[in-house]
C-alpha positions in Angstrom: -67.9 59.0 102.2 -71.2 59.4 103.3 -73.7 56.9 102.3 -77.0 58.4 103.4 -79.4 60.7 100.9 -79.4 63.1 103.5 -75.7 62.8 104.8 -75.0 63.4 100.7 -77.1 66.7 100.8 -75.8 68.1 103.9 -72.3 67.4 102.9 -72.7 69.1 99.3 -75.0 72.3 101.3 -71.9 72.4 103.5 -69.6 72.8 100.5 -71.6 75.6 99.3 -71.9 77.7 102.4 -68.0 77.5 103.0 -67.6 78.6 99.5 -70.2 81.5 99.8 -68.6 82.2 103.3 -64.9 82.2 102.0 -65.8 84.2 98.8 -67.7 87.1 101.6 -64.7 86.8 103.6 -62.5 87.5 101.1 -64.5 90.3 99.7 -64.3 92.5 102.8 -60.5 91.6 103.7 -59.8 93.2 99.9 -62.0 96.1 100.7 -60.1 96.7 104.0 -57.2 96.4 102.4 -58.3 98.8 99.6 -59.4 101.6 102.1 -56.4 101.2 104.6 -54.7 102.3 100.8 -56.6 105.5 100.5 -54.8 108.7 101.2 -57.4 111.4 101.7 -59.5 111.5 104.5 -62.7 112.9 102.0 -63.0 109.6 100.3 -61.9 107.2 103.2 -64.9 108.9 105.3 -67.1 107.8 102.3 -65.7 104.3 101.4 -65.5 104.0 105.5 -69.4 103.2 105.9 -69.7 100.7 103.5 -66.6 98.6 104.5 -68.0 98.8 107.8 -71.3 97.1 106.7 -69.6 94.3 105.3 -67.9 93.5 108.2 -71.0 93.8 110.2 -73.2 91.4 108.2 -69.8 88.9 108.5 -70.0 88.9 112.6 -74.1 88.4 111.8 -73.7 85.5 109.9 -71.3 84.3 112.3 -68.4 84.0 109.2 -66.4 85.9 112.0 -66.3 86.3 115.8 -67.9 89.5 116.7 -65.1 90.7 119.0 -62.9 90.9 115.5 -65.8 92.6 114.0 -65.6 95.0 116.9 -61.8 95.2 116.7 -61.9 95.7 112.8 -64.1 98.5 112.8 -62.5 100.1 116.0 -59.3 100.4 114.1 -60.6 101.9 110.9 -62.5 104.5 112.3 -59.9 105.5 114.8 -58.1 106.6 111.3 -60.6 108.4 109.8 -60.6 110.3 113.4 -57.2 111.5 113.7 -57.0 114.9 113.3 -54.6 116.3 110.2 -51.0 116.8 111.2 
C-alpha cells in the first residue's frame, strides 16, 4: 500500500476513472447490443447516430483504441446500408 499523501490520492483518483471508464464502456456495449436488436431500418437509422457518438467520445478519451472505434462504427453502418431484400 502506498504510503505517500499523494501516492494515496492518485491511487483513490485512479479508482475513480476506471470506474467512470468501465461504467461508459459498458453503457455503449449495451446500446450496441440494443440497436444490433432493432428490426426496422426507420428506427436503427435514428438510434444509429447516437450509438455512434458514444463510441466516438470512448476512442477520445482513449477508454478504447481508435482502430476498434473505427471498426465498430464501420460495421453498424454497413447494416443500416444494405439495401432491403
Amino acid at each position: 500500500m502506498a504510503n505517500h499523501k499523494a501516492t494515496k490520492k492518485d491511487t483513490r483518483q485512479a479508482a475513480k476513472r476506471r470506474d467512470r471508464n468501465r461504467y461508459y464502456g459498458k453503457t455503449t456495449r449495451n446500446a450496441i447490443r440494443d440497436l444490433k436488436e432493432v428490426k426496422e431500418e426507420k428506427a436503427y437509422t435514428d438510434e444509429l447516430p447516437s450509438v455512434i457518438s458514444m463510441i466516438d467520445k470512448l476512442a477520445k478519451k482513449g477508454i478504447i483504441h481508435k482502430n476498434k472505434a473505427s471498426n465498430l462504427k464501420s460495421k453498424l453502418s454497413k447494416k443500416a446500408a444494405l439495401p432491403k431484400a
